[in-house]
C-alpha positions as CSV (number, residue, x, y, z in Angstrom):
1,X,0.0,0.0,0.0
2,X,1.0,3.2,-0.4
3,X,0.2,6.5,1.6
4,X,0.7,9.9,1.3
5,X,1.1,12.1,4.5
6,X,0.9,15.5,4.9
7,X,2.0,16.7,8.3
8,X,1.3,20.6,9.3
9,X,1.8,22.4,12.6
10,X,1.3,25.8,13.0
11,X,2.3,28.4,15.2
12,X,0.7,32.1,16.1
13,X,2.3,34.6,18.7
14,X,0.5,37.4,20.6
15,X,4.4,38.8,20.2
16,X,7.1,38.6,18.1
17,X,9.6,35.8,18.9
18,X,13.1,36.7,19.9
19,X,14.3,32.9,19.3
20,X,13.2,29.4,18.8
21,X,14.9,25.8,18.9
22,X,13.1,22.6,17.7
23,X,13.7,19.2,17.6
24,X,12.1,17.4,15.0
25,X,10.9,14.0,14.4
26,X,9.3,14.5,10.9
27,X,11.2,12.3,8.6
28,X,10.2,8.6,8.4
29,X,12.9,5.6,7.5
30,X,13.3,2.6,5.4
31,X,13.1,-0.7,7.4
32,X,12.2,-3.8,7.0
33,X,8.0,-2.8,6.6
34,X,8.4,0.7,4.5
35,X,10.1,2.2,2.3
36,X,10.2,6.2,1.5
37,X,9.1,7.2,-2.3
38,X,9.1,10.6,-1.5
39,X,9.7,12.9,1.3
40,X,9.5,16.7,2.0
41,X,10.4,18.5,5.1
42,X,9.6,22.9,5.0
43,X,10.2,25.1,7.6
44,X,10.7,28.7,7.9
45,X,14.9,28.8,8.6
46,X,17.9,26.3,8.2
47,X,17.2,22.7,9.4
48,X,20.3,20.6,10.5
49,X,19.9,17.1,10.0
50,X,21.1,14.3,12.7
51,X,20.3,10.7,13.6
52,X,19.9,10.2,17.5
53,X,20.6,7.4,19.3
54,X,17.4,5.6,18.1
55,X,18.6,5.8,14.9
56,X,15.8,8.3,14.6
57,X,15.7,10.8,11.4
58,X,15.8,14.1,13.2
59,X,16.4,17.8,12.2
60,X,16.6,21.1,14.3
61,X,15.5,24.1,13.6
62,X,16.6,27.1,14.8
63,X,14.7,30.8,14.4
64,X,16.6,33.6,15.6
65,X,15.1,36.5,13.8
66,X,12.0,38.2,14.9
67,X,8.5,36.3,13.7
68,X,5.0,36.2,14.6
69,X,3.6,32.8,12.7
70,X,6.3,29.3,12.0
71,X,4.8,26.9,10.1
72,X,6.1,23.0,9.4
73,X,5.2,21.2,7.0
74,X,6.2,17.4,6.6
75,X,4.6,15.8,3.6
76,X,5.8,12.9,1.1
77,X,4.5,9.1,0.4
78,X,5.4,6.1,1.7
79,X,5.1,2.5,0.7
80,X,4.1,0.4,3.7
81,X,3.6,-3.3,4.0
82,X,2.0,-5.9,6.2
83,X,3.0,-6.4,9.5
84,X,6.4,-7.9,10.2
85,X,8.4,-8.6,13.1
86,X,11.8,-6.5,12.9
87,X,15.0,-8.4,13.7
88,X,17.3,-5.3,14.2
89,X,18.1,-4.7,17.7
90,X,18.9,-1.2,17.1
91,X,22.0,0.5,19.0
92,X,21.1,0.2,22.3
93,X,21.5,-2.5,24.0
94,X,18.4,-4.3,24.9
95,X,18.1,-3.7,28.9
96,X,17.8,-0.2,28.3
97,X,14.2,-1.0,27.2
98,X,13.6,-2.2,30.7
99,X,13.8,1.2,32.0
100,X,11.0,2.7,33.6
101,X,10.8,6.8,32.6
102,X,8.4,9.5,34.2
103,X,5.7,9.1,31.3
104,X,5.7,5.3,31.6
105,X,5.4,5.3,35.4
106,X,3.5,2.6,37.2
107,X,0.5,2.9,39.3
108,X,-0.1,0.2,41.8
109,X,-3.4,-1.2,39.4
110,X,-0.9,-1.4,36.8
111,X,1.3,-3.9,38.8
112,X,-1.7,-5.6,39.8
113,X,-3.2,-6.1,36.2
114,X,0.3,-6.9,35.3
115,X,0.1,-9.5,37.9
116,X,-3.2,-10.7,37.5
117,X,-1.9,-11.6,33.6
118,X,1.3,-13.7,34.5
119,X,-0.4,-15.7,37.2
120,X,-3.5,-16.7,34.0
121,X,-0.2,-17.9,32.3
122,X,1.8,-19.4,35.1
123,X,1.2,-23.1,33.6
124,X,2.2,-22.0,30.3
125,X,5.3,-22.5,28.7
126,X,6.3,-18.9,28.5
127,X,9.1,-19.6,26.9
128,X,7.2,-20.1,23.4
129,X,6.5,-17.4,21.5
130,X,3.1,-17.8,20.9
131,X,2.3,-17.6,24.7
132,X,4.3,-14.8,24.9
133,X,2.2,-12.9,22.7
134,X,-0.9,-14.7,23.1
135,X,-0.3,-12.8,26.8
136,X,0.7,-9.6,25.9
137,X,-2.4,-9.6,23.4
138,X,-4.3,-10.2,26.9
139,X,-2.6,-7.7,28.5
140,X,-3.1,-5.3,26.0
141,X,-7.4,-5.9,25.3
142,X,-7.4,-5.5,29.2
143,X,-5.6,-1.9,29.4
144,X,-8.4,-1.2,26.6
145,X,-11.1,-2.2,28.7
146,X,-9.8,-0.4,32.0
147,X,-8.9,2.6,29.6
148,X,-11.3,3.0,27.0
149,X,-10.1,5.3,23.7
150,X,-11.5,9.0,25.0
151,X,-10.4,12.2,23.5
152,X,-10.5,15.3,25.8
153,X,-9.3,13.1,29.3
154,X,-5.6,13.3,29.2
155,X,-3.3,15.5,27.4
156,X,0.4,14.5,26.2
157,X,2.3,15.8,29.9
158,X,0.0,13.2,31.3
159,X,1.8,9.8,32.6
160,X,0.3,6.4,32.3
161,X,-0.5,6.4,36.0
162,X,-2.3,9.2,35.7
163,X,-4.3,7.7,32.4
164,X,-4.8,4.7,34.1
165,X,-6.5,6.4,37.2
166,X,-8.7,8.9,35.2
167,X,-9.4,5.5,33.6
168,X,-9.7,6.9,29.5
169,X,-7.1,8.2,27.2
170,X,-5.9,7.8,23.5
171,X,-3.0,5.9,22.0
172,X,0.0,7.8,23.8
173,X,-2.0,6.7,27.1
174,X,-2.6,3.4,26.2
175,X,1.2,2.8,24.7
176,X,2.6,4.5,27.7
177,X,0.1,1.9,30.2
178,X,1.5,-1.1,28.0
179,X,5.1,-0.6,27.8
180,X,5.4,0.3,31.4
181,X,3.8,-3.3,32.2
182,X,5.7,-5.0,30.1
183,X,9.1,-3.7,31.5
184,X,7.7,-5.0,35.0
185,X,7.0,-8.2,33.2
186,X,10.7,-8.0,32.1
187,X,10.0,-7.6,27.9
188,X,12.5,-5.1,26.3
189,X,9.3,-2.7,25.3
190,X,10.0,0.8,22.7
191,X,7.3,3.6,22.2
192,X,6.8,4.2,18.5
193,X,5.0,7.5,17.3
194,X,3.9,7.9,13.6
195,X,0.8,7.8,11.3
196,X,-2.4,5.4,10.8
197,X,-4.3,5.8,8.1
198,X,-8.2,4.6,9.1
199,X,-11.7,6.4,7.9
200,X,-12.8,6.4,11.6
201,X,-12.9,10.0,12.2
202,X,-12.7,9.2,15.8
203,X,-8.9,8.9,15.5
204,X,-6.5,11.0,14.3
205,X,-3.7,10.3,11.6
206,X,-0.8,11.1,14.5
207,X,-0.8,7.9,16.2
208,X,1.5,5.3,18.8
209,X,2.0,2.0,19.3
210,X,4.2,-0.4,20.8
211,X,7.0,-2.5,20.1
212,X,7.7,-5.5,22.6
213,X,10.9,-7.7,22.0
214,X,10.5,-11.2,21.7
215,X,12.6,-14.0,20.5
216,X,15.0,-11.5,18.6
217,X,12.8,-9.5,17.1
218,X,10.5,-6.4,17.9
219,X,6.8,-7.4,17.4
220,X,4.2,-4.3,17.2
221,X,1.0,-3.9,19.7
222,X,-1.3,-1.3,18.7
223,X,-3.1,-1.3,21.9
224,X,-5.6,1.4,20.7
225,X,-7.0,-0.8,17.6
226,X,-6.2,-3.9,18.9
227,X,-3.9,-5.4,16.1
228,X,-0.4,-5.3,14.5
229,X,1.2,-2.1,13.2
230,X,0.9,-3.3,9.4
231,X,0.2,-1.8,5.6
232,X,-2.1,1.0,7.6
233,X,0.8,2.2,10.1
234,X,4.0,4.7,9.1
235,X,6.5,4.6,11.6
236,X,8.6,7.6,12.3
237,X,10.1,7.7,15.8
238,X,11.4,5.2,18.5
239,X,12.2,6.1,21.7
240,X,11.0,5.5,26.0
241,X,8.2,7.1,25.5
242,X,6.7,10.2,24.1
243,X,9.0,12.3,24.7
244,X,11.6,10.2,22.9
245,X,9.5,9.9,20.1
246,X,7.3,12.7,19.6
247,X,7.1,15.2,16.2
248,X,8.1,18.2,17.7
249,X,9.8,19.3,20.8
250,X,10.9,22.8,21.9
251,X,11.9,26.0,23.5
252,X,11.2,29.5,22.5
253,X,12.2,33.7,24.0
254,X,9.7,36.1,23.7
255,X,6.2,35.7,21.7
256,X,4.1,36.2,24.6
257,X,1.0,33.5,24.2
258,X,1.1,30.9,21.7
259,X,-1.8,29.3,19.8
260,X,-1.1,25.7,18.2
261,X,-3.0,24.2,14.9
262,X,-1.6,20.9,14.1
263,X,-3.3,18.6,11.2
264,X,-2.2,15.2,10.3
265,X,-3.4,13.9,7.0
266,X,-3.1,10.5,5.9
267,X,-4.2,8.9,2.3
268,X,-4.6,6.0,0.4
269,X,-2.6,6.4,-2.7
270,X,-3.1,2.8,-3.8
């Protein structure tokens, strides 16, 4: 399949901006599932391109002139296939996945669940890798059910603790809930941002999802939908969590208040 995405964020400024720095997370890769036909990055001042320690495509942008509006626009197409377990470790090394982070905290229900889900398993042989994700599929229709997909409960400073109390959230929630139960479970578990394309208007085109490895290879868990990041799912980032992974990250002097329009479009060109 092939998809075309256009990404646009947007920003307005009651002031003029002194200075702003970015970090972007707006180019996609070619792995093992996708492969980049096209790809188009424009931004209002020099970008500086850079690969981060995730092997993340990254670029920052740096405004040091005076400006009342920045606009980003990330647009291109992408072929995308099936879902398909991805045998390259990456450069970390894989207990570094086992790290707990302040977005992917745990509440004391999370433990429990997490509990509650190796003890339906204990007679299994959990060293098969069926039963492994036969149980993380379990795990993950649970968190859905505790956490139902709401818009308007969380917002992205919110950590899976606090998703899990308020007890609805969207996909950052429900990747953040996951990962955090699988690292107490001891699975090497990655937060992955990018697109979805779907005609449910319910969800947005920016989307998460996780990554969980198993028998030496990362295998996707799209909590939200409850299914495999495959030909519908454009991968951009890796990281801990959100803040690892997210588009855009930054810091800014001057423009007094700021108003944010961001619009993620995803398309089936095929």
């Amino acid at each position: 399949m092939i998809l075309t995405i256009k990404h646009t964020t947007s920003y307005s400024y009651s002031e003029p901006l002194r200075e702003s720095i970015q970090l972007l997370r707006l180019t996609p890769f070619n792995h093992h599932r996708q492969q980049i036909i096209e790809w188009h990055l424009d931004a209002p001042g020099a970008l500086i391109s850079f690969t981060d320690w995730f092997r993340n495509k990254s670029h920052v942008l740096n405004i040091n002139y005076q400006i009342n509006q920045i606009q980003i626009i990330a647009s291109g197409k992408v072929r995308v296939d099936s879902d398909k377990p991805n045998p390259e470790k990456g450069t970390l090394p894989l207990e570094y996945y086992l790290n707990h982070t302040d977005l992917s905290n745990l509440h004391s229900g999370m433990i429990e669940l997490s509990e509650q889900i190796k003890f339906r398993y204990q007679y299994c042989n959990t060293m098969d890798l069926i039963t492994k994700i036969s149980m993380l599929d379990h795990l993950s229709a649970r968190i859905l059910e505790l956490v139902p997909y709401t818009r308007g409960v969380t917002h992205s400073a919110n950590t899976a603790s606090e998703a899990f109390i308020l007890g609805g959230g969207v996909c950052q929630d429900h990747t953040h809930i996951f990962i955090a139960c699988c690292r107490l479970m001891r699975f090497p578990a990655r937060y992955v941002s990018g697109y979805l394309y779907t005609t449910d208007e319910s969800h947005t085109a920016s989307h998460a999802w996780a990554e969980v490895w198993l028998d030496n290879a990362w295998h996707s868990f799209d909590i939200s939908n409850q299914c495999r990041a495959g030909e519908h799912h454009i991968e951009m980032a890796y990281g801990l969590d959100y803040l690892d992974a997210g588009p855009i990250r930054g810091c800014r002097i001057g423009g007094g208040s700021e108003q944010i329009y961001v619009s993620s479009l995803v398309s089936n060109n095929q």
